[in-house]
DOKOL-361563 format. One record per residue: residue number from 1; residue in three letters; chain; x, y, z of N, C-alpha, C in turn. Coordinates in steps of 0.1 Angstrom, whole numbers, always signed. Example, Ala and Ser with C-alpha at 12.3 -4.5 7.8 and 13.67 -1.06 7.14 Angstrom:
! residues 2
<pt n="1" res="ALA" chain="A" n_east="+132" n_north="-57" n_up="+78" ca_east="+123" ca_north="-45" ca_up="+78" c_east="+132" c_north="-33" c_up="+78"/>
<pt n="2" res="SER" chain="A" n_east="+128" n_north="-22" n_up="+71" ca_east="+137" ca_north="-11" ca_up="+71" c_east="+129" c_north="+0" c_up="+79"/>
This chain:
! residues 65
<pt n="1" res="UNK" chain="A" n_east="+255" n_north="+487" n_up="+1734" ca_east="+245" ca_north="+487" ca_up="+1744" c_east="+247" c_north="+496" c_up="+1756"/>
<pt n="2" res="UNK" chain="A" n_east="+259" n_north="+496" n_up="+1760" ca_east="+265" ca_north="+507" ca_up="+1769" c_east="+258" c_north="+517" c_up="+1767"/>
<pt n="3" res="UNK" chain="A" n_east="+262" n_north="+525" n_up="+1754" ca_east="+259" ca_north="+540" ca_up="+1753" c_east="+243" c_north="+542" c_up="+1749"/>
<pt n="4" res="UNK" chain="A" n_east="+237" n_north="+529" n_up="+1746" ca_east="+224" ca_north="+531" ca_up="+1747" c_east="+216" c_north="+532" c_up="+1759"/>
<pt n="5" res="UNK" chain="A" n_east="+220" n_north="+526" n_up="+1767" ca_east="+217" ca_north="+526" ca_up="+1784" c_east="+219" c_north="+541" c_up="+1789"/>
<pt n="6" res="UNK" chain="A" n_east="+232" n_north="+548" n_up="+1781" ca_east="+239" ca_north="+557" ca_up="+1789" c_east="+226" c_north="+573" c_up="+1784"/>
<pt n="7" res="UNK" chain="A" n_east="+229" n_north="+569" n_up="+1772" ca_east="+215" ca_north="+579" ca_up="+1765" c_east="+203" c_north="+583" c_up="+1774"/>
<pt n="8" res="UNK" chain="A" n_east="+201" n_north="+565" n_up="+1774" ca_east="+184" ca_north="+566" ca_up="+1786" c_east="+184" c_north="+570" c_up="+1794"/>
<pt n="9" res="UNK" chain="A" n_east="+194" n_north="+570" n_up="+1804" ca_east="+198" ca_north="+572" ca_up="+1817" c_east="+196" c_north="+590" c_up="+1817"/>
<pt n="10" res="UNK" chain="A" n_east="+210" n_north="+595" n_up="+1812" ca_east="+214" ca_north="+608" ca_up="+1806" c_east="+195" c_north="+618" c_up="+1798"/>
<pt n="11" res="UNK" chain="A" n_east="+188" n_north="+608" n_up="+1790" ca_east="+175" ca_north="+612" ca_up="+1786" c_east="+167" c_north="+614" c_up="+1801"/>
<pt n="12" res="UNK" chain="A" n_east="+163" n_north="+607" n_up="+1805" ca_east="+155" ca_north="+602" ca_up="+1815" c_east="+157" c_north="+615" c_up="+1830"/>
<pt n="13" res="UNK" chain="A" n_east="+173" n_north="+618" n_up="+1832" ca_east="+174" ca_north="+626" ca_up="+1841" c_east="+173" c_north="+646" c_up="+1833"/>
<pt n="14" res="UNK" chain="A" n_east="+174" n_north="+645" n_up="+1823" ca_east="+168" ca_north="+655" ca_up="+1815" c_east="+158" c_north="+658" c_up="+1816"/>
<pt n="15" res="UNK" chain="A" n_east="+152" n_north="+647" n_up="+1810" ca_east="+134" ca_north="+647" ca_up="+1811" c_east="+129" c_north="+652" c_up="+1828"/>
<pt n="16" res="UNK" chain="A" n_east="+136" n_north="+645" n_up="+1840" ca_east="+128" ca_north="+650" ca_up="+1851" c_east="+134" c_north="+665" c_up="+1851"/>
<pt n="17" res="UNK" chain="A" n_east="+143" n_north="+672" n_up="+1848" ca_east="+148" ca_north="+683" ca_up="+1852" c_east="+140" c_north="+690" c_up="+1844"/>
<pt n="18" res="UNK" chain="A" n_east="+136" n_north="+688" n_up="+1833" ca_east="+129" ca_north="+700" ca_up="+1822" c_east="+114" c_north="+699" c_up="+1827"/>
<pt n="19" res="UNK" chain="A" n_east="+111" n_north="+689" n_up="+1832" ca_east="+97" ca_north="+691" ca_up="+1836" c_east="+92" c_north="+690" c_up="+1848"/>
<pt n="20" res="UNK" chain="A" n_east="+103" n_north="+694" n_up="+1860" ca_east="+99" ca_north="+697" ca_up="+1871" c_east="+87" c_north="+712" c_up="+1871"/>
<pt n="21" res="UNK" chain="A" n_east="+84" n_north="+708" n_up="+1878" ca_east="+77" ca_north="+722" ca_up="+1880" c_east="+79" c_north="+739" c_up="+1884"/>
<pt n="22" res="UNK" chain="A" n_east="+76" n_north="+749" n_up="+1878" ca_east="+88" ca_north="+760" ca_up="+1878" c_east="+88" c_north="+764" c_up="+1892"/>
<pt n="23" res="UNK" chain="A" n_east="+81" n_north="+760" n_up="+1902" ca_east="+81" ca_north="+765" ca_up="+1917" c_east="+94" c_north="+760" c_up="+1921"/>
<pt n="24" res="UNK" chain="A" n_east="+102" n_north="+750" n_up="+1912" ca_east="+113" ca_north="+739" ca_up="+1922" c_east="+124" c_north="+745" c_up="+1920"/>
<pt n="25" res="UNK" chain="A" n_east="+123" n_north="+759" n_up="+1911" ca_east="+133" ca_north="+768" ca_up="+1907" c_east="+131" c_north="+781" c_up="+1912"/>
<pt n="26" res="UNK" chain="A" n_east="+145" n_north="+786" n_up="+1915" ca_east="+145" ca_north="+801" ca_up="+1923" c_east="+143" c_north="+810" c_up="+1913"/>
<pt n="27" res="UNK" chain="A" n_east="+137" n_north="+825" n_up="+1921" ca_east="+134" ca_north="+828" ca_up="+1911" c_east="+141" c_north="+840" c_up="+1905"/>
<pt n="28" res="UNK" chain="A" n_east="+156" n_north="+838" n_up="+1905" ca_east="+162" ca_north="+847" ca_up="+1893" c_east="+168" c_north="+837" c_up="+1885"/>
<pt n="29" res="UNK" chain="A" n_east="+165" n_north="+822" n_up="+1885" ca_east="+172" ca_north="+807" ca_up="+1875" c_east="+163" c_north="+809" c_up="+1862"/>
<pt n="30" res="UNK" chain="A" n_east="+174" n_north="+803" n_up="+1855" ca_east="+169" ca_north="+803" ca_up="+1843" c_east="+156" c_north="+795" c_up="+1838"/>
<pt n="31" res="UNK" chain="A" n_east="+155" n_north="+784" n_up="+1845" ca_east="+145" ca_north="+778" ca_up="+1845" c_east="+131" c_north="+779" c_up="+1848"/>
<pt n="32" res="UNK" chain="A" n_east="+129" n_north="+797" n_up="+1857" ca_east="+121" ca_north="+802" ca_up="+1861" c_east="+111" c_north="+812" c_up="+1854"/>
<pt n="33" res="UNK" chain="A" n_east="+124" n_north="+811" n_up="+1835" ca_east="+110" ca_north="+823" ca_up="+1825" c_east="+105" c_north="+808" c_up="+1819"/>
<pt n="34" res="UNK" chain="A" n_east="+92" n_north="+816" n_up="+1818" ca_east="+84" ca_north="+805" ca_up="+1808" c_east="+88" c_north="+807" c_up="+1791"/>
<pt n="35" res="UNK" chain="A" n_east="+90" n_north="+812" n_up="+1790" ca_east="+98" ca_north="+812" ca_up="+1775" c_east="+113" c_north="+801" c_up="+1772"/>
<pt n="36" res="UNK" chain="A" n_east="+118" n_north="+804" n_up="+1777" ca_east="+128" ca_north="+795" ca_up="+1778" c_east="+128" c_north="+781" c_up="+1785"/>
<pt n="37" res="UNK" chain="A" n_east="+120" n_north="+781" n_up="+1793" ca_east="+110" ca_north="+767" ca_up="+1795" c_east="+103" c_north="+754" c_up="+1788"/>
<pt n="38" res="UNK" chain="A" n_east="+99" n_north="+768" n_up="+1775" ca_east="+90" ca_north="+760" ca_up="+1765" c_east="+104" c_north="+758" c_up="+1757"/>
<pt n="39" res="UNK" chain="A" n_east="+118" n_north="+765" n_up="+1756" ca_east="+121" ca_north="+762" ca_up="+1743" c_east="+131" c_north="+749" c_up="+1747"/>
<pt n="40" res="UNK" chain="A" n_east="+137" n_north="+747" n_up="+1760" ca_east="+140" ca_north="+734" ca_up="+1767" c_east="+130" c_north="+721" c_up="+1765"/>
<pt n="41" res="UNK" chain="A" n_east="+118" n_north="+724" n_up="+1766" ca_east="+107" ca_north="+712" ca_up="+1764" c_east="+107" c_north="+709" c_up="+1750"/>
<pt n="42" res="UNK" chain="A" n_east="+112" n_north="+721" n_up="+1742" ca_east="+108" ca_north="+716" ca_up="+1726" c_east="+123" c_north="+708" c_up="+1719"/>
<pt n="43" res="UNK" chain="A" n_east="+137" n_north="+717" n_up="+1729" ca_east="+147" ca_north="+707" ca_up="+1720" c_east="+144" c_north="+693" c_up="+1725"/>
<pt n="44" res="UNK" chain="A" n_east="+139" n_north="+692" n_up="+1742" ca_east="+141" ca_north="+678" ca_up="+1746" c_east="+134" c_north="+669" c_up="+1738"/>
<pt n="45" res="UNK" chain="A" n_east="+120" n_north="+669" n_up="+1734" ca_east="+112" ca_north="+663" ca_up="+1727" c_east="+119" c_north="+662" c_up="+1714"/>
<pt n="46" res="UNK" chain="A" n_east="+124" n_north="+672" n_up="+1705" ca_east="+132" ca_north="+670" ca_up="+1692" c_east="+142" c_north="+661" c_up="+1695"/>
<pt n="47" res="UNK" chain="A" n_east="+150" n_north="+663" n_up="+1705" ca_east="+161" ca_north="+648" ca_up="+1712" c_east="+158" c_north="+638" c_up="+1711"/>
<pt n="48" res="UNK" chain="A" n_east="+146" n_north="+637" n_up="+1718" ca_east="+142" ca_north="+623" ca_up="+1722" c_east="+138" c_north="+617" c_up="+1708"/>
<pt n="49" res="UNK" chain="A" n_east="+130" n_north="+622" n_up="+1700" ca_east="+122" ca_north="+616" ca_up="+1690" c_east="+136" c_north="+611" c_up="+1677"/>
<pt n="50" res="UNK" chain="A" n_east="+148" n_north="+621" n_up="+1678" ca_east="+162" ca_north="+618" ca_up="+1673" c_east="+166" c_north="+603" c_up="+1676"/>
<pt n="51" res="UNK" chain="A" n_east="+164" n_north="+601" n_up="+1685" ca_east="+174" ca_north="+590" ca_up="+1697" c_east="+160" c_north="+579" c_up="+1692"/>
<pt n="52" res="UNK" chain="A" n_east="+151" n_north="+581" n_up="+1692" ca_east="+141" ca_north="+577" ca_up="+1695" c_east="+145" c_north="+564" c_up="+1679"/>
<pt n="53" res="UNK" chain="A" n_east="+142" n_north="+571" n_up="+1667" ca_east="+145" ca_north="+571" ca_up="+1655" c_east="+156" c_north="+565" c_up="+1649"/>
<pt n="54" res="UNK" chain="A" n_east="+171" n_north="+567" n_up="+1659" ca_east="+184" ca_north="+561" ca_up="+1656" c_east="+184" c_north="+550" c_up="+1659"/>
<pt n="55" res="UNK" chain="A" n_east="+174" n_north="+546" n_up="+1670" ca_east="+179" ca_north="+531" ca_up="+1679" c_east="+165" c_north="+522" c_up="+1671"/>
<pt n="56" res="UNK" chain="A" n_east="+153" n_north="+527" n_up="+1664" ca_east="+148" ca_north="+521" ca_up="+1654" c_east="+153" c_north="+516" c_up="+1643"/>
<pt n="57" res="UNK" chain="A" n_east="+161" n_north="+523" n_up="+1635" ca_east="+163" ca_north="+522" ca_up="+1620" c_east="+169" c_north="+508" c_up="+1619"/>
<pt n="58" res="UNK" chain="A" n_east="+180" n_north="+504" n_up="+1627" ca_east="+182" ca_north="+491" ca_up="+1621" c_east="+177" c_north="+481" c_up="+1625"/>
<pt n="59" res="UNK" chain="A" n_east="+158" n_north="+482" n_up="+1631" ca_east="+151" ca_north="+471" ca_up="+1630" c_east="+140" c_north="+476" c_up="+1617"/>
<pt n="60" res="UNK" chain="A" n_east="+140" n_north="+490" n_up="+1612" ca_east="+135" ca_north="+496" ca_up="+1602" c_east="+137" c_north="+496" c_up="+1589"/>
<pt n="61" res="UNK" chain="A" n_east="+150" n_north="+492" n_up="+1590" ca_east="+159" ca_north="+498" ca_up="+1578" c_east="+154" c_north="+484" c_up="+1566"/>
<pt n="62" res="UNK" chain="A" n_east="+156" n_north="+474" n_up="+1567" ca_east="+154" ca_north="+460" ca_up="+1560" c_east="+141" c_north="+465" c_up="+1551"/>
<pt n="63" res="UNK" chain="A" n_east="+132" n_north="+468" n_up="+1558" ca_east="+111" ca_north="+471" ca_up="+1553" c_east="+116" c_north="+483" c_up="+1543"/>
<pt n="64" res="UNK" chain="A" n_east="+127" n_north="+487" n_up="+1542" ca_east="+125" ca_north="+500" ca_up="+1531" c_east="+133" c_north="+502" c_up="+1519"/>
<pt n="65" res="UNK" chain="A" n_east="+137" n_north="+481" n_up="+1519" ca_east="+151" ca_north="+474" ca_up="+1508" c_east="+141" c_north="+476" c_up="+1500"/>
């Protein structure tokens, strides 16, 4: 339960940094091309839906004996 807390926590402060808005970034940061913007938004969401999936399965796993 620790490390699932720690995930959320660790997710959650991810999630605000990737989707601040690109004004909140200077503008020679990486965070400031929109290309590399989108491809930060796409592993995050691939993460999350990961995480999302792992902490399901063993209330999942039984329905698929």
């Amino acid at each position: 339960p620790v490390f699932i807390g720690i995930a959320l926590v660790a997710l959650g402060w991810a999630g605000w940094r990737i989707h601040r808005p690109a004004a909140a970034c200077k503008p020679g940061d990486v965070c400031a091309v929109p290309r590399i913007r989108r491809g930060f938004r796409i592993a995050f969401w691939a993460v999350t839906a990961f995480l999302i999936a792992m902490l399901a399965f063993p209330y999942l796993a039984p329905q698929f004996l």
